[in-house]
C-alpha positions in Angstrom: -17.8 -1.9 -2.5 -14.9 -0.9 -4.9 -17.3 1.1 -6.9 -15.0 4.0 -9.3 -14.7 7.2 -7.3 -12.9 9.6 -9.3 -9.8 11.3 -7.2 -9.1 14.3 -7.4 -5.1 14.2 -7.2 -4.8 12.1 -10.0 -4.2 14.9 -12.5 -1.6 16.6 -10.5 0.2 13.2 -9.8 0.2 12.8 -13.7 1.7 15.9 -13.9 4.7 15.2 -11.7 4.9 11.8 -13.4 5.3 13.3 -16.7 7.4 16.1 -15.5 10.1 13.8 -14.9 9.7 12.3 -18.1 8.3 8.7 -17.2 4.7 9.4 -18.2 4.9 8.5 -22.5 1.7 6.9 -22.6 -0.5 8.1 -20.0 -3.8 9.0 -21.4 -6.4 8.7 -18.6 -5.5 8.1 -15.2 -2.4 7.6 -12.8 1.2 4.8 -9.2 1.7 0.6 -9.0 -4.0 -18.8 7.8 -3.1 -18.2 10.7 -1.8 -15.0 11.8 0.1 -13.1 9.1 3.4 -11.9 10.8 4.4 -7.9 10.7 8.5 -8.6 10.5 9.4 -5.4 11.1 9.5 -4.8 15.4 9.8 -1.4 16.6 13.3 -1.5 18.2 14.5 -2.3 14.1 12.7 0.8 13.1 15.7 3.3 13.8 18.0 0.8 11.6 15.6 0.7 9.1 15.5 4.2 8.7 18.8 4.6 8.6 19.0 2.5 5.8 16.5 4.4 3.9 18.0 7.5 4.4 21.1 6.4 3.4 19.7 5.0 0.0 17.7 8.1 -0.7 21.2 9.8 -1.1 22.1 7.8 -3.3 19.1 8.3 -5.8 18.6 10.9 -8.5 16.1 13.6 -7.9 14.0 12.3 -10.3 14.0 8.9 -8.8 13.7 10.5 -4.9 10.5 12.5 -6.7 9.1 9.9 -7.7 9.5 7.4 -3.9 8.4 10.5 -2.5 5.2 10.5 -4.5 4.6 6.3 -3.6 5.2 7.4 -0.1 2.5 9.7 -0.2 0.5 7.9 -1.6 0.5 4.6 0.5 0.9 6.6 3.5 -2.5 7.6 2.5 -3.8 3.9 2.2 -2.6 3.4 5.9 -4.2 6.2 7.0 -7.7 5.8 5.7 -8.3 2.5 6.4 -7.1 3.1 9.9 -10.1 5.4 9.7 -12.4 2.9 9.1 -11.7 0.9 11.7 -11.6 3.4 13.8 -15.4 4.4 12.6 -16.6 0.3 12.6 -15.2 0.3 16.2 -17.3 3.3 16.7 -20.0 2.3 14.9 -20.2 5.6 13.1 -21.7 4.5 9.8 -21.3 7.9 7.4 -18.2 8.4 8.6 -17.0 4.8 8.2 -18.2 5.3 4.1 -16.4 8.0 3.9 -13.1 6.8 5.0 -13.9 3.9 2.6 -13.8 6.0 -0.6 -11.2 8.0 0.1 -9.6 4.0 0.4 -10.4 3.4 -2.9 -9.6 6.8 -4.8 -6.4 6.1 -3.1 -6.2 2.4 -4.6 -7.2 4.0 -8.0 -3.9 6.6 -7.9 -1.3 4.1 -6.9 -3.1 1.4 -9.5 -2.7 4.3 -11.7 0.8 4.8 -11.1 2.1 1.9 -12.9 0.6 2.7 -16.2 2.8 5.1 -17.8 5.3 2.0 -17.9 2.8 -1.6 -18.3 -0.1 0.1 -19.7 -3.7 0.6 -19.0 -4.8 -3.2 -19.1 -1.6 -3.6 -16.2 -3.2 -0.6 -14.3 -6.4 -2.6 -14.0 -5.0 -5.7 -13.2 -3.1 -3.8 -10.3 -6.5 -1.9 -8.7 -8.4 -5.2 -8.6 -5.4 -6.8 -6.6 -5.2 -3.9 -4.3 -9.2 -4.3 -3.9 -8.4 -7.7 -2.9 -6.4 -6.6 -0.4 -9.1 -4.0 1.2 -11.1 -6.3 0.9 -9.3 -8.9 2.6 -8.5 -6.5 5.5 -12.3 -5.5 5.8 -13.0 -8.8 6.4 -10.6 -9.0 8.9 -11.7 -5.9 10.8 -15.4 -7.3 10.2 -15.1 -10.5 11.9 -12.7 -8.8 15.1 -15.6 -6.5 16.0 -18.4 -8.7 16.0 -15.7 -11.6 17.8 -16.0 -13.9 14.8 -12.5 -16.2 15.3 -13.3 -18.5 12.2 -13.8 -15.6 9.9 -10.9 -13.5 11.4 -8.8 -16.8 9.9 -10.6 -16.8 6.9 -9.6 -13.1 5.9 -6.3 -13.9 7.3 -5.5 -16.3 4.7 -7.2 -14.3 2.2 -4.4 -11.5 3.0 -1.9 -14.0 2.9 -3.1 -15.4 -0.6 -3.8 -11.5 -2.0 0.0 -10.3 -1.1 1.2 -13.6 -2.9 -0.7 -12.4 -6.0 0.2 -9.1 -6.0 3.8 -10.2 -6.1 3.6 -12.5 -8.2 2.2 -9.5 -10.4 4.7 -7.3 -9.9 7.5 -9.5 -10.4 6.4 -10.3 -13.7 6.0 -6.8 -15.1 9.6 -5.6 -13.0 12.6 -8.8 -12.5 14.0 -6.1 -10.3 11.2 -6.7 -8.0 11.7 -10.5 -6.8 8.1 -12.3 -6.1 9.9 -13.3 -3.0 11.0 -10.1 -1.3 7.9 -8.4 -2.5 5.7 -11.1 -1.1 7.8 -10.4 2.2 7.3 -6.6 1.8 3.5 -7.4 1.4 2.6 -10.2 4.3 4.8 -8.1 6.5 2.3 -5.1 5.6 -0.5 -7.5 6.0 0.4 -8.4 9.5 0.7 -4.8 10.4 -3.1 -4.1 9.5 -4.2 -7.0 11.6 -2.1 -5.8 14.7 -3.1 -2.4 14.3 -7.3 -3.3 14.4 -6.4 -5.9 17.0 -4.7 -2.8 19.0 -7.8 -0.7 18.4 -10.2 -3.1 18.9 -8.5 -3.8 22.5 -8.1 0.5 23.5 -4.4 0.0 23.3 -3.6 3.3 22.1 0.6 3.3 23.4 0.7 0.4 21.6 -1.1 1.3 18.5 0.6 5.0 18.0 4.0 2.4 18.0 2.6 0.4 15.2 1.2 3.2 13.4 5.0 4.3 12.7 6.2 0.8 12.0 3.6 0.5 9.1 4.6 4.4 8.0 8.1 3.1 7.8 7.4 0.3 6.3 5.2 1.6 3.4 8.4 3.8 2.8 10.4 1.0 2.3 7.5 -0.5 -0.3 7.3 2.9 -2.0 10.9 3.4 -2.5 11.9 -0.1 -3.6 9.0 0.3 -6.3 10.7 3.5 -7.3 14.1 1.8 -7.2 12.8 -0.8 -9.2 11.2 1.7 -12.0 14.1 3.8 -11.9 16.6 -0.1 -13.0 14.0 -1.3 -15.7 13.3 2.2 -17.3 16.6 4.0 -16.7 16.4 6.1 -19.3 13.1 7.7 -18.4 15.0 7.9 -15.1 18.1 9.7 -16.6 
């Protein structure tokens, strides 16, 4: 399923990555059961984003440049795998393939995005963990359309188990990125995936659009406490 599919931003994020002088050794490619809880609700979204937008003040440009590129690029993850489920729901084959590469050229930039600081071996680890997690999810939104409880708790622990790797991961390459919080950060992201296919499975489209921007925000908060992270460890790239 994860198959390579070159993308075709990934030279014009390496650029950006380079122009603010964190890219030294990029050579080939580019950014980093039962039911998984989303912690975020959607009355705590206005706090939350006040937060954010207070921090974001408080960062360099070069550090705000570089969030801003994580944000983009997870906001893209959200987006196309909404798209497939949209196109399984539908049972629109092509387009549901298509959605699906664009998931993992987007897996392949934000692996890639950790490499000009861990390495190329670091970027690989880092796609194959994020292919765990779309894979995880697929399962997920595999077993809700064809009504399959036993394997809907079967990919939910699989999430559960992918987001402890990942930070687990990440906390090892960054110690300002705590396994803990980012294991939070991730089963939180987790549970939104799973509300958001159970909301489109169901036709609850009010419900869903609400979601939609509690998983936006809450990428945002992943992309920037990367960045934040990057920007302690590697502070002179940063300065």
């Amino acid at each position: 399923m994860f198959e390579r599919v070159k993308c075709e931003n990934v030279l014009d994020r390496r650029k950006f990555l380079m122009s603010v002088g964190i890219a030294g050794a990029v050579m080939s490619a580019l950014p980093f059961s039962g039911k998984v809880a989303a912690t975020e609700t959607h009355g705590h979204t206005s706090v939350t984003n006040a937060h954010v937008a207070a921090n974001q003040r408080l960062r360099s440009d070069k550090v705000s440049q570089t969030a801003a590129v994580l944000r983009d690029l997870w906001v893209d993850h959200i987006f196309w795998i909404r798209n497939v489920t949209l196109a399984t729901f539908n049972k629109n084959d092509p387009a549901m393939k298509a959605a699906e590469q664009q998931v993992v050229a987007n897996a392949q930039s934000i692996a890639a995005t950790i490499e000009p600081f861990y390495g190329a071996a670091a970027k690989e680890s880092f796609f194959k963990l994020l292919a765990g997690h779309y894979g995880a999810v697929k399962a997920y939104l595999v077993a809700t359309a064809n009504g399959d409880a036993p394997a809907q708790a079967t990919a939910t622990q699989s999430i559960t188990s992918n987001a402890e790797e990942i930070a687990i991961f990440l906390s090892k390459a960054n110690p300002y990125l705590p396994k803990d919080a980012v294991n939070g950060l991730l089963l939180a992201h987790g549970g939104h995936h799973i509300q958001q296919i159970q909301e489109l499975k169901d036709r609850k489209y009010d419900a869903e659009a609400k979601t939609w921007e509690s998983m936006k925000d809450h990428v945002y908060q992943i992309a920037d406490a990367t960045a934040d992270a990057l920007a302690k460890q590697f502070a002179k790239k940063f300065a």
